[in-house]
Every structure is written in structure tokens, then in C-alpha cells.
C-alpha positions as CSV (number, residue, x, y, z in Angstrom):
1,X,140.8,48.8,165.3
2,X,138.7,46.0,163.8
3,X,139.6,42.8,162.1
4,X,138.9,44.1,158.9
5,X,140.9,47.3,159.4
6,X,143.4,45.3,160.6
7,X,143.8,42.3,157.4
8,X,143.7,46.2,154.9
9,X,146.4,47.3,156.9
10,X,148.6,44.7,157.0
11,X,147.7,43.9,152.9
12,X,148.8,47.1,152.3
13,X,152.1,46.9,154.1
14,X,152.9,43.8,151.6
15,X,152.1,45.9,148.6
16,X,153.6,49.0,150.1
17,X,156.8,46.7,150.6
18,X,157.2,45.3,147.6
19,X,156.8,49.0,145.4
20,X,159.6,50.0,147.4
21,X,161.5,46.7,146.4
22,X,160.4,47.3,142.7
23,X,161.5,50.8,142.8
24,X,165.0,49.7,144.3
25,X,165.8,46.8,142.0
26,X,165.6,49.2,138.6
27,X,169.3,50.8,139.0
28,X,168.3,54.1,138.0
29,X,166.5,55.8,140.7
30,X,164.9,58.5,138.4
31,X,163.9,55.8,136.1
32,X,162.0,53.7,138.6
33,X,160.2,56.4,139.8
34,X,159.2,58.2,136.9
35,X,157.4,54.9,136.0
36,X,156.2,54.6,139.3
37,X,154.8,58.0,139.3
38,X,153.6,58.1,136.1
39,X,152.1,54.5,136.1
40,X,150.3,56.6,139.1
41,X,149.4,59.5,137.2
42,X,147.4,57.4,134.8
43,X,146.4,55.0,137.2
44,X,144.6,57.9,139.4
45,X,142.9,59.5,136.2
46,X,141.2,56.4,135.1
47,X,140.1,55.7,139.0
48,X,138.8,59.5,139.0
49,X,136.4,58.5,135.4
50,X,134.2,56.1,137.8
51,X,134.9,57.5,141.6
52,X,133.0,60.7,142.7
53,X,134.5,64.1,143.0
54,X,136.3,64.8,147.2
55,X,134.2,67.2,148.5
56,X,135.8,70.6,148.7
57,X,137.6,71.1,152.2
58,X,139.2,67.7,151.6
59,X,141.0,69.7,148.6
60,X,143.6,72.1,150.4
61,X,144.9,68.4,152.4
62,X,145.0,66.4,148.8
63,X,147.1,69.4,146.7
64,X,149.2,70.0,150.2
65,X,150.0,66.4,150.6
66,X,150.5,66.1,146.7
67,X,153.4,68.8,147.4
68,X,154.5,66.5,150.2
69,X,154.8,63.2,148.5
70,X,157.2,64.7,146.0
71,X,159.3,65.5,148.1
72,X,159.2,62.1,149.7
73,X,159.3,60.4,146.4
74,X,163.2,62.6,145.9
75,X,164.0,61.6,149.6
76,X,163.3,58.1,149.0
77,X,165.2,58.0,145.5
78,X,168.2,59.3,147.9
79,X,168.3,57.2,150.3
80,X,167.9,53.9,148.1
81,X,170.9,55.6,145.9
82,X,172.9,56.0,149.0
83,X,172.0,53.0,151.5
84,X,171.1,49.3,151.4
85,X,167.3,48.7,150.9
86,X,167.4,46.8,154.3
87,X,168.9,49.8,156.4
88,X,167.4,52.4,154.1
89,X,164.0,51.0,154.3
90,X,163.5,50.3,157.9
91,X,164.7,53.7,158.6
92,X,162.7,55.9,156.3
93,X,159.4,53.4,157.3
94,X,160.1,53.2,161.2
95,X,160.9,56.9,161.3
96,X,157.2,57.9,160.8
97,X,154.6,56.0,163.3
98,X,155.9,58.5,166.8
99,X,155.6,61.8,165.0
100,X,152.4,60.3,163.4
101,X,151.3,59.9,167.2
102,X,152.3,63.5,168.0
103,X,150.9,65.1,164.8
104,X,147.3,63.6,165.1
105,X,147.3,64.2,168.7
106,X,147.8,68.1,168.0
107,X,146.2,68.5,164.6
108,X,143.4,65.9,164.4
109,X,142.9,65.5,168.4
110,X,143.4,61.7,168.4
111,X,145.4,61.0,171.9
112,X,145.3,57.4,171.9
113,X,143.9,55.6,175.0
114,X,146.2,52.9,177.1
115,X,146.2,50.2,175.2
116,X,146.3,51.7,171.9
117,X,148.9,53.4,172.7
118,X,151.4,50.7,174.3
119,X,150.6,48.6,171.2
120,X,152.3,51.8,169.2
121,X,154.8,51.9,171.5
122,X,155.8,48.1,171.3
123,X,155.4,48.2,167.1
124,X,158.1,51.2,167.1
125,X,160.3,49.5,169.5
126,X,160.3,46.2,166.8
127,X,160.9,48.6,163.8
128,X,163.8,50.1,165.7
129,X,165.5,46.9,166.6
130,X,165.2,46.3,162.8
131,X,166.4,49.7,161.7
132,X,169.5,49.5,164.0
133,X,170.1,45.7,162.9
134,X,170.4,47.0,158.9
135,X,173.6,49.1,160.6
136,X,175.4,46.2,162.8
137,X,178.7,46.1,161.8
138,X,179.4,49.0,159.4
139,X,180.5,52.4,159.9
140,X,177.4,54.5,159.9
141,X,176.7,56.3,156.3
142,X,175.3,59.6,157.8
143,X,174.5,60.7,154.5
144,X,172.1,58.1,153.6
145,X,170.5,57.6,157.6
146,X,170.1,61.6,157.5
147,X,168.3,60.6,154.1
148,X,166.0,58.2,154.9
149,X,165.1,59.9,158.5
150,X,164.1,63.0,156.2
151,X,161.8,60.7,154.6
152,X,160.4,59.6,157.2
153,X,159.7,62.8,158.3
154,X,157.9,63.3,155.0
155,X,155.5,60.0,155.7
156,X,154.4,61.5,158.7
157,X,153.1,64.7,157.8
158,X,151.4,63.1,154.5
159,X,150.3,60.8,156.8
160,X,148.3,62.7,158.9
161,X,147.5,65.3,155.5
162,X,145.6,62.5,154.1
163,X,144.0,61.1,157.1
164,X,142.8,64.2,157.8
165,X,141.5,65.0,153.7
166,X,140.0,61.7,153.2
167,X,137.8,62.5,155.9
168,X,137.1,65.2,154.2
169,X,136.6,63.9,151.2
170,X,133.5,61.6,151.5
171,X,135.1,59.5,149.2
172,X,138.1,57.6,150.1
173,X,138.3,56.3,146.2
174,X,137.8,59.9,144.6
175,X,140.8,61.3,147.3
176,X,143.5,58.6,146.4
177,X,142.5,58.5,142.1
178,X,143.3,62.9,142.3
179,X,146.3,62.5,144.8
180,X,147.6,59.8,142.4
181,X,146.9,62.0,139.6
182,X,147.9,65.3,141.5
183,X,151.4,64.4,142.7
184,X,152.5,62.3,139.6
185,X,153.2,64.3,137.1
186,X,156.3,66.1,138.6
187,X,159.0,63.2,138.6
188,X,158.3,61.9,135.1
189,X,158.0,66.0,134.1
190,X,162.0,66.2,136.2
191,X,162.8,63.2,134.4
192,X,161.4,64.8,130.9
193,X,163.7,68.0,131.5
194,X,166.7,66.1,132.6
195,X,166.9,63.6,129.5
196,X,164.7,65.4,127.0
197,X,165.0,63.0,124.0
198,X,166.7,59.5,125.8
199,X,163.2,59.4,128.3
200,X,161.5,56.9,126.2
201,X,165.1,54.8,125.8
202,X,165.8,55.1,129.7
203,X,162.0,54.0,130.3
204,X,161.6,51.1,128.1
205,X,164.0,48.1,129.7
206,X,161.7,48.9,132.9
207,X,158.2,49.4,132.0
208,X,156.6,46.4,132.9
209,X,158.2,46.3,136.1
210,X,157.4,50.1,137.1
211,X,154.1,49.9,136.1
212,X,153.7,47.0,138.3
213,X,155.1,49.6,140.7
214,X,152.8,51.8,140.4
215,X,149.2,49.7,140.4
216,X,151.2,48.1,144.0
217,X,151.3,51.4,145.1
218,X,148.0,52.6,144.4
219,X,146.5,49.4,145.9
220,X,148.6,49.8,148.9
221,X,147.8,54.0,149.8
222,X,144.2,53.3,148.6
223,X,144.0,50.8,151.2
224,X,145.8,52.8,154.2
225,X,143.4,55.6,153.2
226,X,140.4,53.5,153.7
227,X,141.6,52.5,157.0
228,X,142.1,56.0,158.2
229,X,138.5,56.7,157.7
230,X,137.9,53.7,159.7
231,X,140.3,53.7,162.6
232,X,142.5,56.5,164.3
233,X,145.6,57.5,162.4
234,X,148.5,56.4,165.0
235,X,147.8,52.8,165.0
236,X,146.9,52.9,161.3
237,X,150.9,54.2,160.9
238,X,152.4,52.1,163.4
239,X,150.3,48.5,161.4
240,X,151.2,49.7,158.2
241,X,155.0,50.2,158.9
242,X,154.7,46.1,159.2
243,X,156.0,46.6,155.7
244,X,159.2,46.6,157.8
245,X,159.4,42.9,157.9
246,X,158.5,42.6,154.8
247,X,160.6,44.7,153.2
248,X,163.4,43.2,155.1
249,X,162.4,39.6,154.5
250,X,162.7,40.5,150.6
251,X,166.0,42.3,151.4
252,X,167.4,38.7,152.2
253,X,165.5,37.2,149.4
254,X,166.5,39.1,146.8
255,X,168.9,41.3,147.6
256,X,171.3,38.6,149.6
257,X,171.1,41.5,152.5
258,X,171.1,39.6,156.1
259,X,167.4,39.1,157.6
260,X,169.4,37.8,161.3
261,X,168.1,36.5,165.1
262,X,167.8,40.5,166.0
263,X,165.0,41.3,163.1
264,X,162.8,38.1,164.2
265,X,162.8,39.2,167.8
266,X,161.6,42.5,166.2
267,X,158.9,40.8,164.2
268,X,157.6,39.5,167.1
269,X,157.5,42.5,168.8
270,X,155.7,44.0,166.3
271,X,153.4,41.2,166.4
272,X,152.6,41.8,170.2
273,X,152.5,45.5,169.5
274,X,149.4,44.8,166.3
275,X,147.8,42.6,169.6
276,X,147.7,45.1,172.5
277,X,146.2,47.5,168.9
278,X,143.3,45.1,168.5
279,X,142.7,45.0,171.9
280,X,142.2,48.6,171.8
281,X,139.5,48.1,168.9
């Protein structure tokens, strides 16, 4: 993975972070992600006005993966409902980079070589020690860990669904304005059927901050998505679940949620894990 990869990566895993922090500050889950999906929507069909069209076999990836991000947008609106962001988060995020690892290795034949593959190693072994830090000292909610493995789950196989399309695609730009575009209408439609004449009341107080949501997001996916043309998916996932940090560092910030000794020793693992990745580049 190259420099440049690398710095895209890591950009997006601030952006990526601080969506999901956006998304959990507005109180009403389907509120914040209506806007956040719908900012999306319309943020995708203005991109697809100036980006060319995906060429067609990248098309059954984008509408499958389209399917797929729904479902993690309702998984992740359930686990920020039922957990902390800082155990929620972690979780969800550190969840994906393995199965990303197994999934590319069977469906897009990327086995990572030696080094690549102890820096993945090291990374998940850092967002673990930060995922089990965000449950010290309480009694497990299974409900909400069950939640936010299942969407992790869902980041994987997207994961691989897009790294696969954009390939596809010939245009990494065209693939993320129509999967913006594609998957963002369902929510705010949910939200339309659920509250029918309050949608525009319920929307208001937020819309600045959701929209802001939404262009984070798009920046943050457009940029993974250029990387996975670029390098090989697992070390992709495992860099851009850095977010991890992030998102915990703003879970003490602004949540008052404990940041702690444990979750710098997993930065720094994580840190030694994006090394032993370069090296592989």
C-alpha cells in the first residue's frame, strides 16, 4: 500500500468517524439517518450529472451492495439506540477487517502475503482491545453487542461488494455518486411511511447537521473506494477501521464516554499494524 493510499485511507477514517458521531448525537435514530441518507441521495445524483456512467458488470455489485447498506444503515440505527457510541462503534467497525480477509481471499483471490497480513493481524488485535475496553465494567448488553456484530457483518460483505464493483466500474466517481443515489432513498422513503405528515417537523431541528452527515460520508466511502482500486481490499479494511480511535477519542470528547490507558495501547498497536501494511506496499 503506498503513501498516498495510505494518507486516503486514514482521511477517510476521520470522516467516516465523525458521520457516525453526527448520526449518534441527533436523538432520533430514524431522523439522523433519513438526513443522512437523503443528504446522500442528492449528493450521489448531482456527482452522477459530471462523473461517467460504471460500466455494466460493475452494476449487479453497486444495486447488491445498495441492498446491503440498508440493512447496515437499520443495524447501525440499532446498535447506537441500544449501546454507547464508544462500545457500539468499536464493535460494529472492528467486527469487519477478518471476514473482509476471508471474503477477498475466496471471492476476489487476494491472500495477503506475510507482511501484509501480520500488519492486519496487529490492526484487529488494537480494535479489539478497544472494543472490549468500551465493556469494562458493565454487565454485557447482548442486545446491543449482538447488534453491532451484525453490522459489522454487513461492512464486510459491502466491503468486499464494492471493492469488487468499483473495479468494475472504470470509474470510481460514477460507482460511489449511483450507490449514494441507489441505496438512499429507502430510509428517508421508511421514515416518509412511518410519520407521513410530521417528516418535515422531525427533520428540520437537524438539517444542517445531517446534511453535514451525509457530504462526510460521501467523502469518506468515495475515498475507501478509490483506495480499493488502488491497493488490495484487506489492508484497505483493516486502515480504514482506524476510525476506531477516532471515533473513540470523540466518544470522550463529546460524549464524556472514557477514552482510558487500554485504548492508547490499542492505538498504538494499530499504529504498528498500518507499519508492517506499508511495508507490504
Amino acid at each position: 500500500m503506498t503513501p498516498l493510499v495510505t494518507a486516503a485511507v486514514l482521511l477517510a477514517a476521520f470522516t467516516h468517524a465523525g458521520w457516525n458521531a453526527i448520526a449518534h448525537r441527533i436523538s432520533d435514530k430514524l431522523t439522523g439517518f433519513t438526513l443522512i441518507a437523503g443528504g446522500g441521495l442528492v449528493v450521489g445524483l448531482v456527482m452522477a450529472l459530471f462523473a461517467p456512467w460504471p460500466a455494466g458488470p460493475a452494476w449487479p455489485y453497486l444495486l447488491t451492495s445498495a441492498g446491503v447498506h440498508v440493512a447496515y444503515y437499520a443495524l447501525l440505527m440499532t446498535s447506537f439506540r441500544l449501546g454507547d457510541f464508544g462500545q457500539a462503534y468499536p464493535i460494529a467497525r472492528g467486527t469487519a477487517p477478518l471476514v473482509v480477509t476471508v471474503l477477498a481471499a475466496l471471492f476476489a483471490h487476494e491472500v495477503p502475503g506475510g507482511w501484509a497480513a501480520a500488519g492486519v493481524a496487529v490492526s484487529c488485535v488494537g480494535l479489539t482491545g478497544v472494543s472490549l475496553w468500551g465493556l469494562r465494567g458493565r454487565r454485557p448488553d447482548w442486545k446491543a453487542i449482538g447488534a453491532a456484530v451484525a453490522t459489522g457483518l454487513t461492512i464486510a460483505v459491502y466491503t468486499v461488494l464494492d471493492g469488487i464493483g468499483v473495479r468494475h466500474a472504470d470509474t470510481p466517481l460514477g460507482y460511489i455518486a449511483w450507490l449514494m443515489a441507489a441505496q438512499g432513498i429507502f430510509i428517508p422513503a421508511y421514515m416518509y411511511y412511518r410519520v407521513r405528515g410530521d417528516m418535515v417537523r422531525k427533520l428540520k431541528p437537524y438539517a444542517t447537521l445531517g446534511l453535514l452527515g451525509a457530504v462526510l460520508s460521501v467523502a469518506a466511502y468515495a475515498l475507501v473506494l478509490w483506495a480499493q482500486t488502488r491497493a488490495p481490499l484487506a489492508p484497505v479494511a483493516a486502515l480504514r477501521e482506524s476510525s476506531i480511535i477516532v471515533g473513540a477519542a470523540i466518544g470522550a470528547l463529546f460524549f464524556k464516554e472514557r477514552f482510558g490507558a487500554p485504548r492508547i495501547a490499542a492505538a498504538g498497536l494499530l499504529v504498528v499494524g498500518i507499519g508492517l501494511m506499508l511495508h507490504a506496499g
